[in-house]
C-alpha positions as CSV (number, residue, x, y, z in Angstrom):
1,X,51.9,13.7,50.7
2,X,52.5,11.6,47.7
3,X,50.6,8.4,47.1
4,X,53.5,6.3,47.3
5,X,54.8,7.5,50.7
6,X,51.0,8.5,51.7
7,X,50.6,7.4,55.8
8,X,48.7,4.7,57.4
9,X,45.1,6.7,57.9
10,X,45.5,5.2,62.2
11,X,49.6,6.7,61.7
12,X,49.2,8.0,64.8
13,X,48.0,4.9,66.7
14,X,50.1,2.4,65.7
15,X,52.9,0.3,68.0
16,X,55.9,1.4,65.4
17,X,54.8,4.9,66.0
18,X,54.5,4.2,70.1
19,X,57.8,3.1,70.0
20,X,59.5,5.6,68.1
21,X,57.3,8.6,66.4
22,X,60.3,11.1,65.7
23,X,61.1,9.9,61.9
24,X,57.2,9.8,61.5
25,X,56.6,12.9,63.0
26,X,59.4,14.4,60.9
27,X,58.3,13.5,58.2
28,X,54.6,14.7,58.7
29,X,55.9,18.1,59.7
30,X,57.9,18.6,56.5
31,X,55.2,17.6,54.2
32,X,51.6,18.2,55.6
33,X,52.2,20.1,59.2
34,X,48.7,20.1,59.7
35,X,47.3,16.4,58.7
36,X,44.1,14.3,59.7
37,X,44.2,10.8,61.6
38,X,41.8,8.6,61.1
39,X,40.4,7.8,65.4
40,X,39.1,4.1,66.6
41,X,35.4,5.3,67.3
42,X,35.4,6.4,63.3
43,X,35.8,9.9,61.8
44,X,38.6,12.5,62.0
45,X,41.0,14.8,64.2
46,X,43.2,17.4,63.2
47,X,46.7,17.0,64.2
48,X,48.8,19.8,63.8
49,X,52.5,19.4,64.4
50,X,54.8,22.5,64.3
51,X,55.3,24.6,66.9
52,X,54.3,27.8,65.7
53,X,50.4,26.8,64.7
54,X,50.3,24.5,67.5
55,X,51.1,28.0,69.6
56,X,48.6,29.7,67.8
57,X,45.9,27.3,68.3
58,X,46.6,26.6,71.8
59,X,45.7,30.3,71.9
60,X,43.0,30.7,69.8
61,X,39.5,31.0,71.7
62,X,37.9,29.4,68.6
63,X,39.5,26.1,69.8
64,X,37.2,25.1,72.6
65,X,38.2,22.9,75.8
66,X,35.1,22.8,76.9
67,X,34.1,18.9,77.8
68,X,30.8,19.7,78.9
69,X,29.4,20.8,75.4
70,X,31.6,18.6,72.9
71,X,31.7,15.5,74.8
72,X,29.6,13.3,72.6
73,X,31.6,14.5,69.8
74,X,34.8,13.7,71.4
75,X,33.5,10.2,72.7
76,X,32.8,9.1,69.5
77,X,35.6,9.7,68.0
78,X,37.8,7.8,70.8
79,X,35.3,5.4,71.3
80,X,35.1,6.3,74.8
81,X,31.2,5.4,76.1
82,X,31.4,6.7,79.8
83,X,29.9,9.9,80.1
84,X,32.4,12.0,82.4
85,X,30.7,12.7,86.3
86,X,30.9,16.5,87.1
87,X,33.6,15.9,89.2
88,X,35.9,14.7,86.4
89,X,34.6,17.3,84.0
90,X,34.9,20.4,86.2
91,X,38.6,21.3,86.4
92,X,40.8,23.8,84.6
93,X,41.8,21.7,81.8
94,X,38.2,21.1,80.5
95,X,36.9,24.6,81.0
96,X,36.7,27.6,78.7
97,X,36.1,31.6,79.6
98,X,34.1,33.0,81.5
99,X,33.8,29.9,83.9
100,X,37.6,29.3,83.4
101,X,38.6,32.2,84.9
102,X,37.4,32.9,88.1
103,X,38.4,29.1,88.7
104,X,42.0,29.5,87.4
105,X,42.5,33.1,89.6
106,X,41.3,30.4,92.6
107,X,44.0,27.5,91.8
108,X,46.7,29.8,90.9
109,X,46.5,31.7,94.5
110,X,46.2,28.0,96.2
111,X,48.9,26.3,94.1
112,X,51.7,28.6,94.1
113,X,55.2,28.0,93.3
114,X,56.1,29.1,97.3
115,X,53.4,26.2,98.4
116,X,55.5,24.2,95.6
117,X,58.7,25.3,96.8
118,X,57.8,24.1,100.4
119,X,57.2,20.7,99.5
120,X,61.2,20.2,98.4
121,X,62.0,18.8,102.1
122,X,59.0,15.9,101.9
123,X,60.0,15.0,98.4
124,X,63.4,14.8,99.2
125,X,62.1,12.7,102.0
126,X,59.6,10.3,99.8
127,X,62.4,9.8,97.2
128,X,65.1,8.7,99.7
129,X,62.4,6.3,101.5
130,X,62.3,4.9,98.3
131,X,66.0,4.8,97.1
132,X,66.3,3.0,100.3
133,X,63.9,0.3,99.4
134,X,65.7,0.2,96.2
135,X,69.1,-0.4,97.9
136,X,67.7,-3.0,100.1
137,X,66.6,-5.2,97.3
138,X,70.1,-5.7,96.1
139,X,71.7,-4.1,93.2
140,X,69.0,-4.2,90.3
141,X,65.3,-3.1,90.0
142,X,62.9,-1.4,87.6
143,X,62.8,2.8,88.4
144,X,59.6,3.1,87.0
145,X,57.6,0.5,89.0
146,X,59.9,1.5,92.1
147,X,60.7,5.0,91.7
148,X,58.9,6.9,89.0
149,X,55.5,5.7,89.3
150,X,55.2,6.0,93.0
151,X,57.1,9.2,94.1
152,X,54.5,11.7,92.1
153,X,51.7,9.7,94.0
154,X,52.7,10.1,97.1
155,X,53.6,13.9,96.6
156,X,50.8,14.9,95.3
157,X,48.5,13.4,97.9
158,X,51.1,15.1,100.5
159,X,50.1,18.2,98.8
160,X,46.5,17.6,98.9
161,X,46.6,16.7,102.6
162,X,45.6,12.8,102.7
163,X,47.3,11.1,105.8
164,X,50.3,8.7,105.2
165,X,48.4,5.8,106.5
166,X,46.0,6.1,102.9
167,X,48.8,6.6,100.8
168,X,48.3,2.9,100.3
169,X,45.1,3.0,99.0
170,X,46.0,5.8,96.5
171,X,48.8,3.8,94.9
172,X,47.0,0.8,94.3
173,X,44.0,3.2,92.7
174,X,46.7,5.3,90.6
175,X,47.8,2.0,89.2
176,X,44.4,0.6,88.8
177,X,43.9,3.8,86.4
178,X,46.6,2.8,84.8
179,X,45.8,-0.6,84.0
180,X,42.3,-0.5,82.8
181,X,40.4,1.1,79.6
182,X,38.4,3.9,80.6
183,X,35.4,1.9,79.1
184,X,36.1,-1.2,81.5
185,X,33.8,-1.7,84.3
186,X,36.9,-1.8,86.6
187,X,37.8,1.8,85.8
188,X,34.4,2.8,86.8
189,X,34.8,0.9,90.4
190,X,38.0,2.7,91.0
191,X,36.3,5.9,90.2
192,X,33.6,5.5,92.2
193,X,36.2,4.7,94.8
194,X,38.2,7.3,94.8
195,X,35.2,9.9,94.5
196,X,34.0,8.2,97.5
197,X,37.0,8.8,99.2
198,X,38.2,12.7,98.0
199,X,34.0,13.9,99.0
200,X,35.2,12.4,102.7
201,X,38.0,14.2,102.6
202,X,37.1,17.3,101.5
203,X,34.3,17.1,104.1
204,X,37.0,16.5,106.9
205,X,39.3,20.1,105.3
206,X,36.1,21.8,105.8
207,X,35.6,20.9,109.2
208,X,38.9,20.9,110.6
209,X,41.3,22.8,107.9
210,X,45.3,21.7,107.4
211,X,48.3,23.4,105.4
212,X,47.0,21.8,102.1
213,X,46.1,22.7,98.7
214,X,42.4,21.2,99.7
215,X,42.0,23.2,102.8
216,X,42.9,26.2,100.7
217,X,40.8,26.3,98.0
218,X,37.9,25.6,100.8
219,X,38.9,28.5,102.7
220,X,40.2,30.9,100.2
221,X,38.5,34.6,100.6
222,X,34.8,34.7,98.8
223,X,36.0,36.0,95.4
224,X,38.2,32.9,94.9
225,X,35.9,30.2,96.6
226,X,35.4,27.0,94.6
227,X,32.3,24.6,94.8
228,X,32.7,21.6,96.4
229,X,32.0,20.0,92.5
230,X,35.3,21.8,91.2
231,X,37.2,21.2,94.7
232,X,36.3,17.6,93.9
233,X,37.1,18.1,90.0
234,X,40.4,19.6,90.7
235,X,41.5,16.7,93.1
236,X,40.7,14.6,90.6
237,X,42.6,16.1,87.6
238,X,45.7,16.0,90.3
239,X,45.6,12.7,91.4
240,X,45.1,11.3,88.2
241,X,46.6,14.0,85.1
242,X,49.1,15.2,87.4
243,X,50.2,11.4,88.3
244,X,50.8,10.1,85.1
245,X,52.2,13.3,83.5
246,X,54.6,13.7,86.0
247,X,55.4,9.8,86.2
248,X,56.4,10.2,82.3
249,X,58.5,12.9,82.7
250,X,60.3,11.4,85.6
251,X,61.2,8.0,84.2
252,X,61.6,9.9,80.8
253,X,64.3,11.7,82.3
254,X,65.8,9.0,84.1
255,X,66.0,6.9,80.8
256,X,67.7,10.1,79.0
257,X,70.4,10.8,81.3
258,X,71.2,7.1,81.5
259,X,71.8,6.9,77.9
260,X,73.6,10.0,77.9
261,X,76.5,9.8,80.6
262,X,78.5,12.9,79.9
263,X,75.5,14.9,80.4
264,X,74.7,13.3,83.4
265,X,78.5,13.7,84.3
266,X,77.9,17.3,84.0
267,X,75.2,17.9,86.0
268,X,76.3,16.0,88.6
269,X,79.4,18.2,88.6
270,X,77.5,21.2,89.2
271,X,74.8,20.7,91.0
272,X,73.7,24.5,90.8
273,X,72.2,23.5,87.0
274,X,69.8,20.8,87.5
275,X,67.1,23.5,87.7
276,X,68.0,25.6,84.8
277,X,68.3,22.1,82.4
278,X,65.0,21.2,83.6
279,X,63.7,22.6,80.7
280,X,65.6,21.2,78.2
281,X,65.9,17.6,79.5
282,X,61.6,18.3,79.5
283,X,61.7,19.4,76.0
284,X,63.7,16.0,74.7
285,X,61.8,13.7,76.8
286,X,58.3,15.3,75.7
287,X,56.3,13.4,78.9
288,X,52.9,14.9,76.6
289,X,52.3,13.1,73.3
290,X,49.4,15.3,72.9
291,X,47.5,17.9,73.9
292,X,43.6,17.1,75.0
293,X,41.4,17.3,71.9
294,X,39.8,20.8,71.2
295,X,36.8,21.5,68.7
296,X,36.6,24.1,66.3
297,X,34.1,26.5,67.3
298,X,33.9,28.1,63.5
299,X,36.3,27.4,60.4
300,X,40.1,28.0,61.6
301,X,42.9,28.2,59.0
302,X,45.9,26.5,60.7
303,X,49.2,25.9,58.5
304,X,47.3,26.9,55.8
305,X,44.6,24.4,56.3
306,X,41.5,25.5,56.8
307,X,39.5,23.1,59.2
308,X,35.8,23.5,59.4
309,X,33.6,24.0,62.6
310,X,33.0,20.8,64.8
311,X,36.2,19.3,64.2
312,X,38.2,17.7,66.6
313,X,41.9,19.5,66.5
314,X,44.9,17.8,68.5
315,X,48.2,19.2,69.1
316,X,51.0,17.0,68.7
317,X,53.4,17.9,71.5
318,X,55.7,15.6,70.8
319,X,56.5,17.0,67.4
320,X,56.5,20.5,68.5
321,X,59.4,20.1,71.1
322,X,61.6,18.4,68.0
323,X,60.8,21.4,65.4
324,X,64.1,22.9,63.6
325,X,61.9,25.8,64.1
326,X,62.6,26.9,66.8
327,X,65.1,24.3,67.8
328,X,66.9,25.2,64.8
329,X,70.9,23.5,66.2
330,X,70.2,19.6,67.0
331,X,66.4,19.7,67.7
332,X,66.8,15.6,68.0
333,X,70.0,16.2,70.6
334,X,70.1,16.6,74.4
335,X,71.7,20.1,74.4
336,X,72.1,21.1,77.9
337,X,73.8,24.3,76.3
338,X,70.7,24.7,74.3
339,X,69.4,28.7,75.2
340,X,66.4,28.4,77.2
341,X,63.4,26.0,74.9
342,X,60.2,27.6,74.9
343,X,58.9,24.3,74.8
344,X,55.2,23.4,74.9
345,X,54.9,20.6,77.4
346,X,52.7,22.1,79.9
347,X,50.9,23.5,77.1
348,X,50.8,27.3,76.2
349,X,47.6,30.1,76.7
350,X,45.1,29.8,79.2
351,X,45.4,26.3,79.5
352,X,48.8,26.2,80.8
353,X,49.3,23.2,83.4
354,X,48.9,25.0,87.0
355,X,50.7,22.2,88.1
356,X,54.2,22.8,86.3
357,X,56.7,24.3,88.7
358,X,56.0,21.1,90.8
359,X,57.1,18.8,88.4
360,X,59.8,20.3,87.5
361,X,60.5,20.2,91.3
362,X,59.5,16.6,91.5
363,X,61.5,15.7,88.8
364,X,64.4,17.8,89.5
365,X,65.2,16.3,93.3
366,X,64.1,12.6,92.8
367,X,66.2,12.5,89.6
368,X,69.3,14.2,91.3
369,X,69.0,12.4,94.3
370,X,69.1,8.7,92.8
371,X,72.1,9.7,90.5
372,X,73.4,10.8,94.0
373,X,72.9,7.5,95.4
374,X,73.7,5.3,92.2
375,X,76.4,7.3,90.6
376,X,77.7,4.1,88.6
377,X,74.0,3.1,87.4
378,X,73.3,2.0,84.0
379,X,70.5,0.5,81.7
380,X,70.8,-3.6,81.7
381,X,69.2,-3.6,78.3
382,X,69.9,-2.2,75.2
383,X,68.0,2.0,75.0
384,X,66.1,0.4,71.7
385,X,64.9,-2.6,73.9
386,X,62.7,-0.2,76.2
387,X,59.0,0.3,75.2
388,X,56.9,2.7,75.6
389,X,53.0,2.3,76.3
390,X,50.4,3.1,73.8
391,X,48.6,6.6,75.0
392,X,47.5,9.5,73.1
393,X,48.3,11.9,76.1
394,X,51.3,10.9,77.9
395,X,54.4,8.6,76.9
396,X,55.3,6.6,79.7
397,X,57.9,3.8,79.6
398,X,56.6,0.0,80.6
399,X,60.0,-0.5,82.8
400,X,62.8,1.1,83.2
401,X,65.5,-1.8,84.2
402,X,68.5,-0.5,85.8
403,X,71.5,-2.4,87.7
404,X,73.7,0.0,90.1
């Protein structure tokens, strides 16, 4: 880049690019695809922002995942202090070949699209408990505290098999994650909490088994048995990675089709195509800033950089689902004609997020099903007036205020 346009070293971390990376991004991809950004706890990541290396290195096996050897090279680069308890470390996302294997062959005949699939008539059911308590409030209310936040909760501890009575408790722990630094002594009471409670549970599936991804992977046939550790693990990734991710998208798409009434006055008109747009109303909302840092195993050449072993490499989602390359016709538009996006969301390669056909599904009924009930609802603030919070994983909106 040239000295007199040359980026803030934090570019990345900054409220101006929180609240509206695109031109930034843009510009980045244009002039140095694959850049460094300076990180709070000192030193440098890789961030590379096209979609075509960021496909390559999100299948490149010399990009490692694995949190259990490069955590203290990740940590201090973000700062982050807390050494991660197996049961956070454990799951799919943090793993690399050969223990990612037999562990993803385990999830992916537990978590199926069918076990998805059968889940429509309780989510349908949770979103219009909550549309109702939206109505009952009077004719204003913010969808994200309301609606977008809760809904993927209470789902996703559906799926896992916790009664409706603790669905209480998992809120107000969901939230407390939220709210708190993962250095912050609160975060480690509400971890400790949790674990607590998901160990009891998973103790209870073993004894007496239910129609639940939990009592699944306990039960599954030898070959694709998990250890109580990576049961643990992969309740935890859920209730926490596949919260937030999914709460991103769904406010994210709530936001988008509110700002952009003629699309919204098309699905509605054919209800047939709100799952064949998923994808693209996904791909312009972008719920993933970023990928989870890898580390170079050895020198890779990405974009024609070449970034030496032990570096910390992120992939900038964000920027990849805004290429001209592939999104070559409007890649800043909401295209619902747009041929099929191969966008990279739910990431690409081994890594792919297990959990993707059930947000789609999530996001899919709750968001048809309010625009069902509100068919006249609108923003009460101007679209540049909404903020987003500060994250280098997710984007989710602060509020989302909405009369109908």
């Amino acid at each position: 880049m040239t000295e007199q346009r040359k980026l803030s070293k934090y570019w990345m971390l900054t409220d101006d690019f929180t609240q509206n990376p695109y031109p930034i991004l843009e510009r980045v991809r244009e002039e140095q695809p694959v850049c460094e950004l300076s990180m709070p706890g000192g030193g440098r990541a890789w961030v590379v922002t096209r979609h075509e290396d960021a496909k390559a290195a999100l299948s490149d096996p010399r990009l490692s995942r694995d949190i259990n050897v490069h955590f203290d090279l990740v940590s201090r680069l973000t700062g982050t202090t807390v050494t991660p308890p197996p049961e956070h470390a454990n799951h799919l996302a943090n793993l690399e070949p050969p223990r990612h294997t037999p562990l993803r062959k385990a999830i992916s005949s537990a978590f199926t699209p069918r076990r998805a699939d059968a889940l429509r008539p309780q989510i349908e059911a949770v979103a219009n408990e909550l549309l109702d308590g939206l109505a009952e409030k009077g004719g204003s209310g913010d969808l994200i505290a309301a609606y977008a936040d809760p809904l993927p909760v209470i789902v996703i501890a559906t799926l896992m098999g916790v009664p409706a009575t603790d669905w209480p408790d998992f809120l107000r722990w969901s939230t407390q994650l939220r709210a708190v630094e993962a250095t912050d002594p609160a975060a480690d009471r509400t971890v400790k909490e949790l674990s607590s409670y998901m160990s009891a549970l998973i103790a209870e599936k073993e004894r007496t088994p239910g129609d639940d991804l939990i009592s699944a992977l306990i039960h599954a046939e030898p070959d694709r048995r998990l250890t109580g550790t990576e049961i643990l693990s992969t309740s935890f990734a859920l209730m926490t990675g596949g919260n937030d991710t999914t709460a991103s998208l769904l406010g994210g798409v709530l936001r988008a089709l509110l700002v952009h009434p003629e699309e919204r006055a098309e699905l509605m008109a054919s209800p047939g195509r709100w799952v064949a747009e998923m994808d693209e109303l996904i791909r312009y909302v972008s719920p993933i800033t970023n990928t989870l840092q890898r580390v170079t195993l050895e020198p890779v050449e990405l974009g024609g950089v070449r970034i030496p072993a032990d570096e910390v490499v992120i992939i900038s989602v964000i920027s990849t689902n805004r290429d001209r390359c592939p999104f070559s016709e409007r890649p800043d538009a909401l295209d619902l004609k747009r041929p099929k996006p191969a966008h990279l969301s739910f990431g690409h390669g081994i890594h792919y997020c297990s959990g993707a056909h059930l947000a789609k599904l999530m996001t899919e009924v709750s968001v048809r099903l309010f625009f069902e009930r509100f068919p006249d609802a609108r923003l009460t603030v101007a679209p540049s007036a909404l903020r987003y919070t500060q994250s280098m994983v997710v984007r989710p909106l602060e509020s989302l205020p909405v009369t109908w």
